[in-house]
C-alpha positions as CSV (number, residue, x, y, z in Angstrom):
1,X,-17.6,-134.9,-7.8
2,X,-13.6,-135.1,-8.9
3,X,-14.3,-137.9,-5.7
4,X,-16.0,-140.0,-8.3
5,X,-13.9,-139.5,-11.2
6,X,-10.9,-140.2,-9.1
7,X,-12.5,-144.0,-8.4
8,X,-14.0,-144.7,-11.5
9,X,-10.7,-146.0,-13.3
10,X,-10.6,-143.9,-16.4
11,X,-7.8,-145.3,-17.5
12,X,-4.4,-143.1,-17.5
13,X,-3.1,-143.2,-20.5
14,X,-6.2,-142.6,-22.5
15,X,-6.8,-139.3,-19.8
16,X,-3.0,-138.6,-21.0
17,X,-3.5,-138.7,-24.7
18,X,-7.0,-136.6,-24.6
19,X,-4.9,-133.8,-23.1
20,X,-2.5,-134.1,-25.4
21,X,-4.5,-133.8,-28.2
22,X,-6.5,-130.6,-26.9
23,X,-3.4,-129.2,-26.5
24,X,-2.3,-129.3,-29.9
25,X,-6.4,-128.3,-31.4
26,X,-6.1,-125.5,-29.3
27,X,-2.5,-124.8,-30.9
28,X,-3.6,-125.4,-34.4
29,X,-6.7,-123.2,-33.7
30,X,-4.5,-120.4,-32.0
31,X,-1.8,-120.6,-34.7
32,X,-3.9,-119.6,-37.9
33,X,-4.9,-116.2,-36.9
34,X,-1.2,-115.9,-36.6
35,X,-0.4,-116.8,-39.9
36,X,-3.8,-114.7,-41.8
37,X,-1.6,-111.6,-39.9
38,X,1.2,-112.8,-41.4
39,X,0.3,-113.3,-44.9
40,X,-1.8,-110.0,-44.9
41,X,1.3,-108.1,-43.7
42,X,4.3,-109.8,-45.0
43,X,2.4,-111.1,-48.5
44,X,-0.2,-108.8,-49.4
45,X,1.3,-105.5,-48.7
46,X,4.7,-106.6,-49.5
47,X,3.1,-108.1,-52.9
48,X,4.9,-111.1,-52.3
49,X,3.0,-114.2,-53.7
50,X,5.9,-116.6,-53.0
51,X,5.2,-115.9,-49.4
52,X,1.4,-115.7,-49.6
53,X,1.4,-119.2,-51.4
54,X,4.0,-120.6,-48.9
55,X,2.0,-119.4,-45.7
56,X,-0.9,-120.7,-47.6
57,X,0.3,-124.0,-48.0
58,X,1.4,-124.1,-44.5
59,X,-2.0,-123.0,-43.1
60,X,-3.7,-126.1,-45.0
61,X,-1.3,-128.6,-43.5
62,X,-2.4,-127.0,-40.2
63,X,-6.1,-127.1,-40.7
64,X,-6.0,-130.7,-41.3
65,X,-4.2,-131.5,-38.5
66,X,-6.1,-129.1,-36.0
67,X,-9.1,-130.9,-37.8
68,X,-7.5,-134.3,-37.3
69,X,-6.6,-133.5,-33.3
70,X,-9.7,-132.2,-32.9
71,X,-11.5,-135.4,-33.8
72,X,-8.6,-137.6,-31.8
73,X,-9.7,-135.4,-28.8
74,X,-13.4,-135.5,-29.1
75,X,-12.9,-139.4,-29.6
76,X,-10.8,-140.0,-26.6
77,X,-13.3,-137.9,-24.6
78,X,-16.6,-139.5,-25.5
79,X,-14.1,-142.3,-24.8
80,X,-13.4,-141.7,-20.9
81,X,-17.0,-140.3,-20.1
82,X,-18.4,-143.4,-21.5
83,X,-16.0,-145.7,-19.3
84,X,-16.3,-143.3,-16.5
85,X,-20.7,-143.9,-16.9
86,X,-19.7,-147.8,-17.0
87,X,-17.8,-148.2,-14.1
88,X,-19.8,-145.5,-11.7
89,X,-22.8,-147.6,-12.7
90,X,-21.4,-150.7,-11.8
91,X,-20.0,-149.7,-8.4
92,X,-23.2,-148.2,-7.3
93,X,-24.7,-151.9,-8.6
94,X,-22.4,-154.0,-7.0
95,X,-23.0,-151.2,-4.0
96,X,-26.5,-151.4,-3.6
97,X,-26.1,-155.5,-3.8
98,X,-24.9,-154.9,-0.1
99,X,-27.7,-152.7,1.0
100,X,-29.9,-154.1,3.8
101,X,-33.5,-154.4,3.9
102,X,-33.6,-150.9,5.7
103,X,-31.3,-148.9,3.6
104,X,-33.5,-149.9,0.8
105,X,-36.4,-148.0,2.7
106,X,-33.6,-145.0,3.1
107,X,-33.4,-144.9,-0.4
108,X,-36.8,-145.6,-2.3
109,X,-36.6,-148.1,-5.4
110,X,-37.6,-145.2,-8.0
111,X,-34.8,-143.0,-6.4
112,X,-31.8,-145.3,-6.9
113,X,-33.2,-146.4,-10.7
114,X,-32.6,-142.3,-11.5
115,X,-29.8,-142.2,-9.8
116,X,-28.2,-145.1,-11.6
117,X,-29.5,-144.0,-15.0
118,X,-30.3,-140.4,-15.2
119,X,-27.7,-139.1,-12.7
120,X,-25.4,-141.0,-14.2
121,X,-25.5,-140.1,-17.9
122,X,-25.7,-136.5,-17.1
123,X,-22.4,-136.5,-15.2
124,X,-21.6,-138.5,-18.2
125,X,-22.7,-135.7,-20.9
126,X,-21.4,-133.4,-18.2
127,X,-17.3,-134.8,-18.7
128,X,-17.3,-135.1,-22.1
129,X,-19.1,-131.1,-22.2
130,X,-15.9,-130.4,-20.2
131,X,-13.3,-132.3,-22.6
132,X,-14.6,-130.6,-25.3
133,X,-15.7,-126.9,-24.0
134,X,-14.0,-126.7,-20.5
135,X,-10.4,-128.2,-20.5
136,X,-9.1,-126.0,-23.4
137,X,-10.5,-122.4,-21.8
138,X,-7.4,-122.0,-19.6
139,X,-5.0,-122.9,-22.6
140,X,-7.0,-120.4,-25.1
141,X,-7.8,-117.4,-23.0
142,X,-4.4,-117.4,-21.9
143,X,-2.1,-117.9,-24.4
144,X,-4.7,-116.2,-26.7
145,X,-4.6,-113.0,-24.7
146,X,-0.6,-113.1,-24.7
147,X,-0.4,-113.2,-28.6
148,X,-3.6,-110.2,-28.7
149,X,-1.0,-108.2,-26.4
150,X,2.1,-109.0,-28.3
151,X,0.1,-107.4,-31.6
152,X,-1.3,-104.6,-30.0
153,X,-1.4,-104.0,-25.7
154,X,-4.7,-100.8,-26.4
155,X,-7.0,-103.9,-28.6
156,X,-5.9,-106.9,-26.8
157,X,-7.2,-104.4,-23.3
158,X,-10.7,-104.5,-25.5
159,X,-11.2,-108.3,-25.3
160,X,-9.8,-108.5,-22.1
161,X,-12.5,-106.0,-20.7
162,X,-15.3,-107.9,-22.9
163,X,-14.1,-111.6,-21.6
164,X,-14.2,-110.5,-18.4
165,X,-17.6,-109.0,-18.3
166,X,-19.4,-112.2,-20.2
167,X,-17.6,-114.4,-17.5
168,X,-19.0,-111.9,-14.8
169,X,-22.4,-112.1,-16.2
170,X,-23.0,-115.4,-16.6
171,X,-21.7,-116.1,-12.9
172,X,-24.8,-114.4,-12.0
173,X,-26.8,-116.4,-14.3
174,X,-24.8,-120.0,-12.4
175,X,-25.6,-119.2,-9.2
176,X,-29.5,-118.7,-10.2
177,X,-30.0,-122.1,-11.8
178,X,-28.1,-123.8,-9.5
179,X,-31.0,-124.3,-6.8
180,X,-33.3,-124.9,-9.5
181,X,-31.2,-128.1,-11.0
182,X,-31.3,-129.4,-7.6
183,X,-34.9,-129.5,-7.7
184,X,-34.6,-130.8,-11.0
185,X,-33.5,-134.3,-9.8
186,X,-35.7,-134.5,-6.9
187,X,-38.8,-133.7,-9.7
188,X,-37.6,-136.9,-11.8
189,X,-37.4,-138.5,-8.5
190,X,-41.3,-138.1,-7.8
191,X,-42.2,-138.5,-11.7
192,X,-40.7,-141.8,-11.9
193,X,-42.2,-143.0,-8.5
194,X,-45.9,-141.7,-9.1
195,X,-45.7,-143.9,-12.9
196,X,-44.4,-146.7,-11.0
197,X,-47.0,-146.4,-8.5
198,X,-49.7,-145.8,-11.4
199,X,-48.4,-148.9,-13.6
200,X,-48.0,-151.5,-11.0
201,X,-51.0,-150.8,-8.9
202,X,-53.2,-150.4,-12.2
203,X,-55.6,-153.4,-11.3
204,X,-56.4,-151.5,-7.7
205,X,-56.6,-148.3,-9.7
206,X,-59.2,-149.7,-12.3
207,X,-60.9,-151.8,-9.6
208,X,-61.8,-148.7,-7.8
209,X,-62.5,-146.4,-10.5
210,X,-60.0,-144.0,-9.8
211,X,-58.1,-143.0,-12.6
212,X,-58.8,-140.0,-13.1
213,X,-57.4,-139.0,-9.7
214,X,-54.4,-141.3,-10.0
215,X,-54.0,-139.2,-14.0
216,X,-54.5,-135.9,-11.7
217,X,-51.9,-136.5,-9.6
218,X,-49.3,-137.7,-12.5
219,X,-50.1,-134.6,-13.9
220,X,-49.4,-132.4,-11.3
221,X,-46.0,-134.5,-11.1
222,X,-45.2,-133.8,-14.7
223,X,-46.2,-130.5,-14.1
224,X,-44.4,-129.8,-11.3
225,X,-41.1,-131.3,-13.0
226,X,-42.4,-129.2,-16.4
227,X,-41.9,-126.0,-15.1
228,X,-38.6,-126.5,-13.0
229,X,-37.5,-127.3,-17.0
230,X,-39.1,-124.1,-18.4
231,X,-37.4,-122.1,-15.7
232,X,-34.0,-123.3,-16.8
233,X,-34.9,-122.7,-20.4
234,X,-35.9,-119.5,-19.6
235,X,-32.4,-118.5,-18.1
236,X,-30.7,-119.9,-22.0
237,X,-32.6,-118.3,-23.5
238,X,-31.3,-115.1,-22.1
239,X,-28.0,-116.2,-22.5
240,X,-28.3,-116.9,-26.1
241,X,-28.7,-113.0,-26.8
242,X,-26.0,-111.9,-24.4
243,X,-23.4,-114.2,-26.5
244,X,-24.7,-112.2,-29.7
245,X,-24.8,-109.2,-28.3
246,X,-21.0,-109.3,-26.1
247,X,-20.1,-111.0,-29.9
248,X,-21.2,-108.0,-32.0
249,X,-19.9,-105.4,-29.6
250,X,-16.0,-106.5,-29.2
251,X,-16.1,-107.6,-32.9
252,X,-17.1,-103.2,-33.7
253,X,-14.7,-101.8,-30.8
254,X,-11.8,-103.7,-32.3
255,X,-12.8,-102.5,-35.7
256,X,-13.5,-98.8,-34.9
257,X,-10.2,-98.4,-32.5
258,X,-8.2,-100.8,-34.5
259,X,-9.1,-98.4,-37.5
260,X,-7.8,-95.3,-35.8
261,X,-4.8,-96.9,-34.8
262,X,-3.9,-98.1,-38.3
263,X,-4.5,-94.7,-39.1
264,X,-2.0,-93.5,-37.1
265,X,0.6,-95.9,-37.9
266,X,0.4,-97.5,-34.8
267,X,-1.1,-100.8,-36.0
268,X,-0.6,-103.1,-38.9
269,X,-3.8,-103.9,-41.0
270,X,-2.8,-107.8,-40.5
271,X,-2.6,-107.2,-36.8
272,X,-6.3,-106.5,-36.1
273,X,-7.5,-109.3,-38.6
274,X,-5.6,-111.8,-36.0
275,X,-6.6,-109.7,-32.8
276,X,-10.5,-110.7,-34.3
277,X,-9.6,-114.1,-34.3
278,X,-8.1,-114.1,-31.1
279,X,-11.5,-112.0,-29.9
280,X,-13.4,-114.2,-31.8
281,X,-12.0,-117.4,-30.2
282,X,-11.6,-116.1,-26.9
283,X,-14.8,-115.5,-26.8
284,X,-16.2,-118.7,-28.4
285,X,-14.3,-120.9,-26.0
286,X,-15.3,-118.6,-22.6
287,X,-18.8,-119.4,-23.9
288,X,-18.8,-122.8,-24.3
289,X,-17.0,-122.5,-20.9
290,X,-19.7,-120.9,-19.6
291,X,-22.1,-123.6,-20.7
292,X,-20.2,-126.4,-19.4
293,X,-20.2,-124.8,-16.2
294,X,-23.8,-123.7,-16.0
295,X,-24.2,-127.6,-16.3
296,X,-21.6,-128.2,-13.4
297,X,-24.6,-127.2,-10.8
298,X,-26.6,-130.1,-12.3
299,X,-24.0,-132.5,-12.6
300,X,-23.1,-131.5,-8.7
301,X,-26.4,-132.7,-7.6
302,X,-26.2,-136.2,-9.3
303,X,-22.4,-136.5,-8.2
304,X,-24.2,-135.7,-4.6
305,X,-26.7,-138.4,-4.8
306,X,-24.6,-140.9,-6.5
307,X,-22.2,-140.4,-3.9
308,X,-24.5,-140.6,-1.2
309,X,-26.1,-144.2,-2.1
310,X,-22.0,-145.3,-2.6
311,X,-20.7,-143.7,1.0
312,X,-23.6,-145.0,2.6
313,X,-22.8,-147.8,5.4
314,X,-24.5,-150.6,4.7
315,X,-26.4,-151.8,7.9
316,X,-25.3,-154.9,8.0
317,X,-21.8,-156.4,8.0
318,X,-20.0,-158.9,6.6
319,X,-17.7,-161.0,9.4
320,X,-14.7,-163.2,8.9
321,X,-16.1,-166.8,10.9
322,X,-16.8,-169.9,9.5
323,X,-19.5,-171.9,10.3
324,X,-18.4,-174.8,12.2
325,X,-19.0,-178.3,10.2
326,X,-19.3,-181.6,10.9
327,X,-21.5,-181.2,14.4
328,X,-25.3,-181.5,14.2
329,X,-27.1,-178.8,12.2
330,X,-28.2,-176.0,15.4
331,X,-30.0,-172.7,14.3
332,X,-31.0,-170.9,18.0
333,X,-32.3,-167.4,18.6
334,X,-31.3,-166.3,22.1
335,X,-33.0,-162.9,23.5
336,X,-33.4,-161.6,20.0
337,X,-34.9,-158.4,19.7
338,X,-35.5,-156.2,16.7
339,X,-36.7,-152.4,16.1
340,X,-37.1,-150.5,12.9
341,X,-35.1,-147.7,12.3
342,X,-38.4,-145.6,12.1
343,X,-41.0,-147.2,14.5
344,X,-41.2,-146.5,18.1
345,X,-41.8,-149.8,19.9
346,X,-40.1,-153.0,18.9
347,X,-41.3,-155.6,16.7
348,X,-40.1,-158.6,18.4
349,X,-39.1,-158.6,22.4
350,X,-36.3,-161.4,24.0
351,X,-37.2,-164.1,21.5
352,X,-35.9,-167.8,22.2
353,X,-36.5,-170.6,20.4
354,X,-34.1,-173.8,18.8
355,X,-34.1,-175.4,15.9
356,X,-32.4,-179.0,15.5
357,X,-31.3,-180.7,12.4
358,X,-33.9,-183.0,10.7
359,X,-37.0,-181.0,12.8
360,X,-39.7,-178.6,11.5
361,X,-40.7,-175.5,14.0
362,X,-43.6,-174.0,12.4
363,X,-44.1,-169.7,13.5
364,X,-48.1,-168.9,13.8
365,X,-49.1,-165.7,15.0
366,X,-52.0,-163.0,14.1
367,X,-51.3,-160.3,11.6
368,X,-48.5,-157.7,12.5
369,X,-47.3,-160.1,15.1
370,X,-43.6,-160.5,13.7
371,X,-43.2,-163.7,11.9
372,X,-42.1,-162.2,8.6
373,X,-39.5,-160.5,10.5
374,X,-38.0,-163.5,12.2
375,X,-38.2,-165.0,9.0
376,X,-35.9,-162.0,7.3
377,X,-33.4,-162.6,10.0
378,X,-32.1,-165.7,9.6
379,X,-31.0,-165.1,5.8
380,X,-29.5,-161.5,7.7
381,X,-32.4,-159.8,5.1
382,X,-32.7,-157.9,8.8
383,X,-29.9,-157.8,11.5
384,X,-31.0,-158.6,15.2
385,X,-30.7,-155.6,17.5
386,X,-30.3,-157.1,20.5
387,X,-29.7,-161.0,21.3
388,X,-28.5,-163.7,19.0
389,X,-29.1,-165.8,16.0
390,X,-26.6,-169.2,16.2
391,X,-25.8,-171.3,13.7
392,X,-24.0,-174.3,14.8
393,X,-22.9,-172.2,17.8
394,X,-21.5,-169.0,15.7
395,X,-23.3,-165.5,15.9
396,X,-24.7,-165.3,11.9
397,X,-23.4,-162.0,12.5
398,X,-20.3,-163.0,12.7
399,X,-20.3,-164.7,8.8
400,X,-19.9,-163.1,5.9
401,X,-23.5,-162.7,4.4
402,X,-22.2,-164.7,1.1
403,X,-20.8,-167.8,3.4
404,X,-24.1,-167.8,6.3
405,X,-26.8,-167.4,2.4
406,X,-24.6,-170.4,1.4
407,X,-26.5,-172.5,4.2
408,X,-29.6,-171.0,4.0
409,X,-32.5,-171.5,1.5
410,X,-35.3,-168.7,1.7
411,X,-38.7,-168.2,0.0
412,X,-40.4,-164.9,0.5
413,X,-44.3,-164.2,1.2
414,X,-44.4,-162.7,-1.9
415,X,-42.7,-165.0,-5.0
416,X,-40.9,-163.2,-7.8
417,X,-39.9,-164.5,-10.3
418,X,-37.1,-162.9,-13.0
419,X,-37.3,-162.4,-16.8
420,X,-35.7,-165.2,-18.7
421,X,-36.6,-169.0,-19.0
422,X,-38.5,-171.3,-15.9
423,X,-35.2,-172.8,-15.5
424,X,-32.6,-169.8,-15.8
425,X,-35.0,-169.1,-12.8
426,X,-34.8,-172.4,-10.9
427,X,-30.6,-171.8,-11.7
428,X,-30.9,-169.0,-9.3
429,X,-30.7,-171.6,-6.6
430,X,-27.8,-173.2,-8.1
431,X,-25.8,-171.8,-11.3
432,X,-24.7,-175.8,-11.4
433,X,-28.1,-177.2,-11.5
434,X,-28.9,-180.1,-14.2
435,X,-32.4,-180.6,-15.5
436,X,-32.4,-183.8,-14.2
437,X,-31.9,-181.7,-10.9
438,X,-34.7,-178.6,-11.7
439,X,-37.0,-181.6,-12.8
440,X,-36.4,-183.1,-9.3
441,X,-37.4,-180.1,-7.5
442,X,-40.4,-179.4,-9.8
443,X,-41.5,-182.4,-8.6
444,X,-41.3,-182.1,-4.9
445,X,-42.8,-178.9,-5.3
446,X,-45.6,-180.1,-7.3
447,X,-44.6,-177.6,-10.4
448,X,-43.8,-180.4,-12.7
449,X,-47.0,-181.3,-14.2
450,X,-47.9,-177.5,-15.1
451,X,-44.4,-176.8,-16.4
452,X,-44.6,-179.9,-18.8
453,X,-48.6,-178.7,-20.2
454,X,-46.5,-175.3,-21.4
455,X,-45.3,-175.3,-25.0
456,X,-41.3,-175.2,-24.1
457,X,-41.7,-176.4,-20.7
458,X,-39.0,-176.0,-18.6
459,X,-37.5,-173.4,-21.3
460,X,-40.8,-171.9,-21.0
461,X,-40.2,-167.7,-21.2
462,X,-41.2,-165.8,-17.8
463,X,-42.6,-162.2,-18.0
464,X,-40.3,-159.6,-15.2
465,X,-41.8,-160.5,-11.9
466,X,-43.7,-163.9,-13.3
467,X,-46.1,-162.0,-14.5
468,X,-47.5,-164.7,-16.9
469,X,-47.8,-167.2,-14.4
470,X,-50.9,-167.6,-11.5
471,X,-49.8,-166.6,-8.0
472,X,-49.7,-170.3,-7.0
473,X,-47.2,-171.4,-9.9
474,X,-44.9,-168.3,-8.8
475,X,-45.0,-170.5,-5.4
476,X,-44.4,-173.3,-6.6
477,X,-41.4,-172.0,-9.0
478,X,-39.9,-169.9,-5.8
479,X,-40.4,-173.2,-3.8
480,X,-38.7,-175.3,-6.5
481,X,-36.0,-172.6,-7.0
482,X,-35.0,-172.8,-3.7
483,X,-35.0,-177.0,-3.4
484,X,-33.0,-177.2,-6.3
485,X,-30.2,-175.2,-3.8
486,X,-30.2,-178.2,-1.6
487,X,-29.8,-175.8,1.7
488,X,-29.3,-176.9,5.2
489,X,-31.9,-174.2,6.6
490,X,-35.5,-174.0,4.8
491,X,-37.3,-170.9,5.7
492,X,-40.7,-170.7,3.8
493,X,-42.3,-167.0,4.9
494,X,-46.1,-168.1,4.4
495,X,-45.2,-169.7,0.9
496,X,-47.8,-171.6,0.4
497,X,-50.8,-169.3,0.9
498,X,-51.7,-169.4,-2.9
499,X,-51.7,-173.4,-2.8
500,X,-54.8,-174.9,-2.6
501,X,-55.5,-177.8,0.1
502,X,-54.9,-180.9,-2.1
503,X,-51.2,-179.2,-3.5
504,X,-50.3,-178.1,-0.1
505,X,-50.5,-180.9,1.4
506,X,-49.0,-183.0,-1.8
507,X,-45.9,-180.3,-1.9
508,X,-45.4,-180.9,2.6
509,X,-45.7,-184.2,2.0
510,X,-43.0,-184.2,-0.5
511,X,-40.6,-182.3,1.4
512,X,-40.5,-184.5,4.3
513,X,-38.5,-187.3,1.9
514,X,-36.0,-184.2,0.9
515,X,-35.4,-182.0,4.2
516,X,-34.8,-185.6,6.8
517,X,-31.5,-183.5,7.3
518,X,-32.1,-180.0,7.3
519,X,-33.9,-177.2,9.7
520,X,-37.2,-176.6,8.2
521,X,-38.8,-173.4,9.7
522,X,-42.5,-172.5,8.0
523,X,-44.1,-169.2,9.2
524,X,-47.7,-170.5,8.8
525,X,-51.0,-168.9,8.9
526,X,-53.4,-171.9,8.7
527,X,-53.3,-174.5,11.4
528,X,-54.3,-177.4,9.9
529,X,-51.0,-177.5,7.5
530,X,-48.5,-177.0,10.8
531,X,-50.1,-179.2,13.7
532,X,-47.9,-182.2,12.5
533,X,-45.1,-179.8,13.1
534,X,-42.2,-181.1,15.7
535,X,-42.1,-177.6,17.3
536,X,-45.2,-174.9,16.8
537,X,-44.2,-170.7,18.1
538,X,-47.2,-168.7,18.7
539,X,-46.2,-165.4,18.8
540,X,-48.1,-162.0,19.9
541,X,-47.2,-159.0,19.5
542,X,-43.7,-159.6,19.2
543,X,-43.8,-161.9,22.0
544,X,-43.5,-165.5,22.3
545,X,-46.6,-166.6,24.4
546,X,-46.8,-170.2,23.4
547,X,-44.0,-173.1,22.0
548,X,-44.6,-177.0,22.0
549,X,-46.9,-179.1,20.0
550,X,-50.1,-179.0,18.4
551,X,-52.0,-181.3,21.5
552,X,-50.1,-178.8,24.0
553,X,-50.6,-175.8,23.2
554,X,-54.5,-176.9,22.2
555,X,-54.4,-177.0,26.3
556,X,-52.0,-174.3,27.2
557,X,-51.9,-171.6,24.8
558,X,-55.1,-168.9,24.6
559,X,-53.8,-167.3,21.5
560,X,-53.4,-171.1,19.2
561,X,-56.5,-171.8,20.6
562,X,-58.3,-168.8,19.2
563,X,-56.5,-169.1,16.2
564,X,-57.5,-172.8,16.2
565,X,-61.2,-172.6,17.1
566,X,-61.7,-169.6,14.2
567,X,-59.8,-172.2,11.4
568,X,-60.8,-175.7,12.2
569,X,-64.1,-177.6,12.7
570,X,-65.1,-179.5,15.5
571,X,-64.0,-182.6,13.4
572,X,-60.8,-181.4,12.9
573,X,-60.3,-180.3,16.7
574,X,-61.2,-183.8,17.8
575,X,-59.0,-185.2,15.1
């Protein structure tokens, strides 16, 4: 945990003047019992107003400025916890930016959401608990107990012996909720993902009448999460009494010893008025110790998980190359292979194929068969576990991701789309872009004439995920989004599956005039959209088992022809 705080820049000289300022609250605070002994014994026993008036005077003045350091302190604390919360967050943002495809499975989506939110404010509450209840123990209890033995060494032995037993006690009561906060976190963990489960499959839920066993199994969730909570509570609420009671019981020793002592000379009545005090804020302070470190255990588990996401490796590596300009555009897999970290067999065995400027290689295959996966590597969504990905003649591996995206244009299977206008989303492909340019792009990918039917057209507002839109005009945006990048590699991962016939072949058609000097490689499932294609890959289960044209593999490739004879009509096979 002091890991994290070391890296999350909290600034010095704000840390600097927060520990100053404790340290002169905790004087203040320690300095008036002084002074009530002082008047007690020196003004009202002596009868001496002038001093009583003076000391009274003086105590004011340090009221107001224990008051005044005391607000300085708390200040600068909420201060540094909430610039600690702002930069953790932002490191384990810009930290997860570099996470690969399968680190994302490592960690589930609902899992780093807590961890970036809940995690982090409670090791945010957690530091400014221990600016304000933590820090000044050390300085209280000890210079407090000093001053109680420099009044009286039998009393000050009294709140020793009481201090130490609370502390003892509530070690006890630490090390029991410690396990429990730990399960704590994982609870939220499972809350969070069984809501996100419930609210963004709710269509499948409804479709199949099943709410009420997707509602039983939230509740046992917030059940499960509700009683880890009502075993904490349970523990405070012990604890409340025990303060009272350890309170009440050091407040009547020193008042029944200190009596016989001052009836024996052997104490002033001042004296055990300040060794109260003293007790009292001792005490105070070792409790509100106590509570700052009974929620250490939990703020240990999130500094855990946070730290786990921000030590983890990512998977893949940035390099230092260049990719080499000037020569004709080359993308070429040689031998690739590619496992997943969790599956048994490989997905794709010793795949070869090249891809030539100004060219479009179409990937076909049945279901499961590895095109999506191909598709992921050549953006490095997925790193290659054995073989090569070239471009121009450099291992992508080699790039830095930023540098090899640079050349590459991508368009998932499934289109998302972000919260914010049609074109803050087609700017996504480039920051730069021009509505002349988006308008362009619309065009080619036949989103122009829906776009200008909406009320604000291309300022149009999208719901998170493009929600408001039909799954065909997310496609067509995605498409768009990407054209308006201008790439030198296309890579559309089945994108046109929710285009009808007529605007699939409008939207190919259109690209042709705008990728005359780029790779374009389309991972296909319907035939009669790729057979113009200058280079068709059949693949099967994992395997290349056919590569050529349309006419060729029609004669030499069992798998295309299966696929062919189940898609097209006899017309369309003669044709």
């Amino acid at each position: 945990m002091l890991g994290l705080f070391r890296q999350a820049r909290l600034g010095k000289l704000n840390v600097f003047l927060l520990l100053v300022f404790i340290i002169f609250q905790m004087g203040g605070t320690l300095l008036l019992p002084t002074l009530t002994a002082n008047i007690i014994n020196y003004g009202v026993v002596m009868e001496d107003m002038d001093y009583v008036f003076s000391t009274g005077a003086l105590m004011i003045g340090v009221a107001v400025l224990t008051g005044l350091f005391s607000i300085l302190s708390t200040w600068y604390g909420t201060e540094v916890a909430t610039r600690f919360a702002k930069n953790t967050r932002k490191r384990l943002f810009d930290h997860t930016q570099k996470l690969s495809y399968q680190d994302y499975k490592k960690f589930s989506t609902s899992s780093l959401i807590t961890r970036a939110t809940n995690d982090i404010e409670q090791l945010q509450n957690t530091l400014a608990m221990c600016f304000d209840m933590l820090v000044p123990v050390p300085f209280v209890v000890i210079i407090g107990m000093m001053l109680a033995f420099s009044r009286d060494g039998y009393m000050a032995l009294i709140v020793f012996v009481s201090s130490f037993l609370m502390v003892a006690v509530f070690a006890i009561v630490a090390k029991r909720v410690l396990p429990i906060f730990s399960k704590v976190q994982l609870g939220l963990d499972k809350v969070n993902d069984t809501v996100k489960q419930y609210i963004t499959g709710i269509r499948v839920v409804r479709a199949f009448n099943r709410t009420k066993l997707e509602t039983e199994r939230m509740d046992e969730s917030f059940s499960s999460y509700a009683k880890l909570n009502i075993k904490i509570n349970r523990v405070f609420a012990v604890i409340m009494p025990l303060i009272t009671l350890f309170f009440s019981i050091c407040s009547v020793a020193i008042v029944w010893f200190g009596g016989h002592r001052i009836q024996t000379g052997d104490m002033q009545i001042g004296d055990i008025t300040a060794i109260i005090e003293y007790s009292m804020n001792i005490l105070m302070y070792l409790v509100m110790g106590v509570f700052a470190v009974v929620m250490l255990p939990r703020a240990i588990v999130c500094a855990q998980r946070v730290k786990e996401v921000l030590e983890h490796r990512p998977e893949i590596k940035d390099g230092k190359a260049s990719v080499r300009n000037g020569s004709k555009l080359c993308l070429e897999f040689k031998n690739v292979g590619f496992r997943y970290h969790d599956a048994e067999n490989p997905v794709l065995h010793n795949i070869n194929f090249t891809c030539e400027e100004g060219t479009t290689t179409a990937i076909i295959g049945g279901t499961g068969s590895g095109k999506s996966t191909i598709a992921r590597m050549i953006p490095r969504l997925l790193d290659a576990t054995s073989g090569q990905i070239l471009l121009n003649g450099v291992n992508i591996k080699e790039l830095s991701q930023e540098e090899e995206r640079r050349h590459i244009g991508f368009v998932p299977q499934k289109a998302f789309l972000f919260s914010g206008t049609i074109a803050d989303n087609l700017r996504h492909g480039n920051e730069n872009a021009t509505l002349r340019d988006m308008k362009r792009a619309a065009i080619v990918a036949q989103a122009d004439d829906f776009i200008n039917e909406m009320p604000d057209k291309y300022e149009h507002i999208v719901a998170q995920g493009g929600r408001n839109l039909s799954g065909g005009q997310r496609q067509r945006v995605s498409i768009a989004r990407m054209l308006v990048k201008e790439p030198d590699v296309y890579v559309f991962d089945d994108s046109f599956s929710a285009l009808d016939f007529k605007t699939d072949a409008a939207l190919r058609m259109a690209l042709k005039g705008v990728t005359q000097n780029a790779i374009v490689i389309n991972i296909a499932q319907r035939i009669s959209t790729i057979r113009d294609c200058d280079q068709i890959i059949v693949l099967d289960e994992g395997k290349i088992v056919g590569k050529g044209k349309h006419e060729q593999l029609m004669q030499d490739c069992d798998v295309y022809r299966e696929i062919a004879f189940s898609q097209l009509s006899e017309e369309e096979l003669k044709g």
